[in-house]
C-alpha positions in Angstrom: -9.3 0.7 -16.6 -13.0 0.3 -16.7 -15.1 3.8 -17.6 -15.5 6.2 -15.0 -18.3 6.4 -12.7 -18.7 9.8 -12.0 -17.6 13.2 -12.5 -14.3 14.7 -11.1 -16.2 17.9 -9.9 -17.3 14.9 -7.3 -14.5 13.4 -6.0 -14.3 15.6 -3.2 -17.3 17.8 -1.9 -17.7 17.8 1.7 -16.6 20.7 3.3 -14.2 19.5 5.7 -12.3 17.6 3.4 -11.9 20.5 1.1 -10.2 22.1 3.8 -7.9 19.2 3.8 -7.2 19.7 0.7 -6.7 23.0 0.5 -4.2 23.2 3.7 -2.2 20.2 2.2 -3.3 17.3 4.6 -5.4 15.5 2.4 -3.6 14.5 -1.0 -5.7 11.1 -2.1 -9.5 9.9 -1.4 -10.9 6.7 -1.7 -14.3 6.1 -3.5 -16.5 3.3 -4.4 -16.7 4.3 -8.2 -13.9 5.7 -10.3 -14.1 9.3 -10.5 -10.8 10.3 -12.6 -8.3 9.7 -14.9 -4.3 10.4 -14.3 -3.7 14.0 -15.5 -7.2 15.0 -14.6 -7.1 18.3 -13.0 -9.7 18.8 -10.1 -10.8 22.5 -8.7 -11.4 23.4 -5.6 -12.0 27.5 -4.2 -9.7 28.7 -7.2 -7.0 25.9 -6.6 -5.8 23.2 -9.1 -5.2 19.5 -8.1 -4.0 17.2 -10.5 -4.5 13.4 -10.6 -1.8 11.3 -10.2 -2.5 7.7 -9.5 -5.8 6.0 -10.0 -6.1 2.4 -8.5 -8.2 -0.2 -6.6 -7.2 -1.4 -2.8 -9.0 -3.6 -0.7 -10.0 -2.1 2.9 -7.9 -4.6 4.1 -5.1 -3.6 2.5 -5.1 0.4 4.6 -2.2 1.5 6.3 -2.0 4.7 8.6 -0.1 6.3 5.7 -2.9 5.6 3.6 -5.2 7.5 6.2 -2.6 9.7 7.1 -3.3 10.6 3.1 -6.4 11.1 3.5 -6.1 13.0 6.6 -6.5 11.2 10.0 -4.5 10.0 11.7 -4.4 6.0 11.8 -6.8 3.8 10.2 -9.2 3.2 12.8 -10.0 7.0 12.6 -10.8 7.0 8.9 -12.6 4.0 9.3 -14.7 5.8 12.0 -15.1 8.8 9.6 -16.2 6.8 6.7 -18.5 4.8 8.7 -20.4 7.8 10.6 -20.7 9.1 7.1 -22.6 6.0 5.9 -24.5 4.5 8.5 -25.3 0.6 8.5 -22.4 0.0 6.1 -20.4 -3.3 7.2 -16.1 -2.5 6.9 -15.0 -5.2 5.2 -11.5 -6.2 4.7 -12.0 -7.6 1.2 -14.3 -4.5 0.1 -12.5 -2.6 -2.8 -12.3 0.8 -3.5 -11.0 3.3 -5.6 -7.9 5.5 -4.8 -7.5 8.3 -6.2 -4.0 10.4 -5.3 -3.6 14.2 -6.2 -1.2 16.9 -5.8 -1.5 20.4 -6.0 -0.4 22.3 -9.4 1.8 25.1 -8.6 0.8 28.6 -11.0 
């Protein structure tokens, strides 16, 4: 695996996807960089998340269970997401990204 890109304390920030997180609808998130390793432990309000796959997948590639993971509900809603979050960026199929997949550590 190449080095990472950023931080884990970044992989997920905005608000409404730490409530995904927190309530158990969001359990992966897609970047441009590599944010973790496997094992990692992320934080979020008090709550551990552990890393468990880190990988690359084209845009092209997203199925609605891949959305569904990320918490909408069919690809064409994440796309939509994504999109309104950066404006003037093209979805292309053959764009890679980084997936990261987590799970909640129980106490």
């Amino acid at each position: 695996m190449p080095p990472k890109t950023c931080s884990i304390d970044r992989l997920v920030t905005r608000a409404a996807d730490v409530d995904k997180v927190l309530s158990g609808a969001k359990t992966a998130t897609r970047r441009n960089g590599r944010y973790a390793d496997v094992g990692e432990i992320m934080e979020l309000q008090g709550e551990r998340f552990e890393v468990t796959k880190v990988y690359r997948q084209s845009l092209g590639e997203l199925t609605d269970a891949d959305a569904a993971a990320e918490g909408f509900g069919d690809v064409a809603a994440y796309r939509d997401s994504i999109l309104a979050l950066h404006p003037g960026m093209p979805w292309l199929p053959h764009m890679q990204v980084w997936v990261h997949e987590f799970r909640k550590v129980q106490p």
